[in-house]
C-alpha positions in Angstrom: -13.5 -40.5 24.0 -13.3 -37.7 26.6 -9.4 -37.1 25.6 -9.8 -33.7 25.2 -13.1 -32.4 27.2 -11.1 -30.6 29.4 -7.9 -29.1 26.8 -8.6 -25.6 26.8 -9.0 -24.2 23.2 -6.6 -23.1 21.2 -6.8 -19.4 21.7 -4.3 -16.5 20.7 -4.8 -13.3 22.3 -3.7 -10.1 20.7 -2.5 -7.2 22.7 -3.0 -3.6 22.4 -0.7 -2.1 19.9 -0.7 1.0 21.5 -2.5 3.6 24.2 -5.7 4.9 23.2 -9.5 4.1 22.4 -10.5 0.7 20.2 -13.0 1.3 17.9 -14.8 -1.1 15.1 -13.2 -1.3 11.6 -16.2 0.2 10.5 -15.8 3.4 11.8 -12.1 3.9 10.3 -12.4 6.8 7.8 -11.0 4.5 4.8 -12.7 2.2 2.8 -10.1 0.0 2.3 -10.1 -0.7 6.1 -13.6 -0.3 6.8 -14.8 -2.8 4.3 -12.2 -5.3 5.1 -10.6 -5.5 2.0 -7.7 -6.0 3.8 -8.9 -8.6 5.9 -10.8 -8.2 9.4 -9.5 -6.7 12.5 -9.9 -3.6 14.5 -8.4 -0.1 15.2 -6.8 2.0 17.9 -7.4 6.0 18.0 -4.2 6.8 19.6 -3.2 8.6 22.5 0.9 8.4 21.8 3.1 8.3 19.5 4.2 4.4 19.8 3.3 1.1 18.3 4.2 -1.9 19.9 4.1 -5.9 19.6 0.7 -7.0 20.2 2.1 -10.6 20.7 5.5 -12.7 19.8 5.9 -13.0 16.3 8.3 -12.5 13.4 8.8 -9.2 11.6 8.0 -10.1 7.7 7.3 -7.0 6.8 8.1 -3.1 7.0 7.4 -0.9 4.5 11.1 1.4 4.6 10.0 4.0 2.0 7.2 5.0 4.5 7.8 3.4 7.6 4.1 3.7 8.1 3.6 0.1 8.8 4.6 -3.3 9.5 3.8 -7.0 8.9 4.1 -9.9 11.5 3.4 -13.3 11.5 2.3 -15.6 14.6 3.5 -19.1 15.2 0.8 -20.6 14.7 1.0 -18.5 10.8 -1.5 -15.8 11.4 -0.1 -12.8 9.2 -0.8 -9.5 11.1 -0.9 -5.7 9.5 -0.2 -3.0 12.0 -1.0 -0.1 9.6 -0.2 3.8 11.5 -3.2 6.6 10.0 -4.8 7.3 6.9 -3.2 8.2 3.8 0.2 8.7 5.7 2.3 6.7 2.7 1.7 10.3 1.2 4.9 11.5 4.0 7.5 9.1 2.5 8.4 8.5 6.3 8.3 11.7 7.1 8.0 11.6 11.3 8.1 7.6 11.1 10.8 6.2 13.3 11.3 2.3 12.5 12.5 0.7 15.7 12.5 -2.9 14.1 13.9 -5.1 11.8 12.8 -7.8 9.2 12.8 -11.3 9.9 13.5 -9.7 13.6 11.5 -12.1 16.5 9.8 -9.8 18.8 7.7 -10.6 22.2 4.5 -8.8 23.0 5.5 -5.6 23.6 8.4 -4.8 21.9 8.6 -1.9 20.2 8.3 -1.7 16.9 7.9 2.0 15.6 7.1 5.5 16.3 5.8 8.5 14.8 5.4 12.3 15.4 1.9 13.3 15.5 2.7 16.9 14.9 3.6 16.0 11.4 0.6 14.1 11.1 -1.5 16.7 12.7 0.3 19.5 10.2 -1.1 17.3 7.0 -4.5 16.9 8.5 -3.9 12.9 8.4 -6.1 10.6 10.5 -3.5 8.8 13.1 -6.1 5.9 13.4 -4.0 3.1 13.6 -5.2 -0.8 12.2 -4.5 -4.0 13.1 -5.5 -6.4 10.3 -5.7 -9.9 10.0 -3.9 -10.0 6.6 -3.5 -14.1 6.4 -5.7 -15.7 9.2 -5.0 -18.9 8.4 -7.7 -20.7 9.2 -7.9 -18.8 12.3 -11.1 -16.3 12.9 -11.5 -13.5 15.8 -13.5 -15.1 18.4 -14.2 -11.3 20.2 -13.6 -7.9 19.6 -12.6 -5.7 22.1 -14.2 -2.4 21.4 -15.1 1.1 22.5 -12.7 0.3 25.5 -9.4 2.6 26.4 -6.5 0.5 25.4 -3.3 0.0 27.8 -0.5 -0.8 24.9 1.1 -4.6 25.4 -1.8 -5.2 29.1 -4.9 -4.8 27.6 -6.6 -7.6 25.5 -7.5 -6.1 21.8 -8.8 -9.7 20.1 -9.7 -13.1 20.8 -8.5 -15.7 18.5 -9.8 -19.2 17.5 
């Protein structure tokens, strides 16, 4: 009866992907972001160049014609969506360095690409970068870590149930 009163919860904890400021989906300066059309999650205004694991997983995705972004999955088969600016497809991977590799396990941390903000900058492209819970999986964010300045792979970004 009391088997598992004192199991702590199944909890995943997501990582900052990178330096900067967390802010609300809602305030990214895209629709498709800030209505979640995508899928929830939350976004990093950065203060570098570098995105990073924000926990181990698998690299299923990266998108090699733009190198603007990349898909992970969790163990436990949470599909993740680490998506680098607004409208920055346009470049064709212009400044976009990919520093990982598909079907590639990383640990939290690991880093997985890089960009020049100069380029960005030059285009007069947002370099908000989103973190999207593409395929929860029956998993929901418990808590959002927002309005707080981000240490890339030390601070806490989201709580996961």
């Amino acid at each position: 009866m009391f088997k598992n009163l004192f199991k702590k919860k199944n909890e995943n904890l997501l990582y900052a992907f990178c330096d900067g400021e967390s802010l609300d989906l809602s305030k990214v300066n895209d629709e498709v972001f800030s209505q979640k059309m995508m899928g929830d999650g939350i976004a990093i205004k950065p203060s570098e160049a570098k995105v990073y694991a924000p926990c181990d997983s698998e690299v299923v995705t990266i998108m090699m014609e733009s190198k603007h972004a990349v898909g992970l999955r969790t163990k436990e088969g949470i599909e993740l969506l680490i998506h680098v600016g607004i409208d920055t497809v346009n470049l064709k991977g212009e400044g976009f360095s990919i520093h990982c590799k598909e079907k590639q396990q990383v640990k939290k941390g690991d880093l997985l690409l890089s960009f020049d903000r100069e380029v960005l900058k030059r285009e007069n492209l947002d370099d908000t970068i989103m973190l999207i819970l593409a395929e929860p999986n029956g998993h929901e964010i418990k808590k959002y870590h927002v309005g707080e300045t981000m240490k890339a792979s030390e601070s806490i970004i989201l709580e996961i149930k």
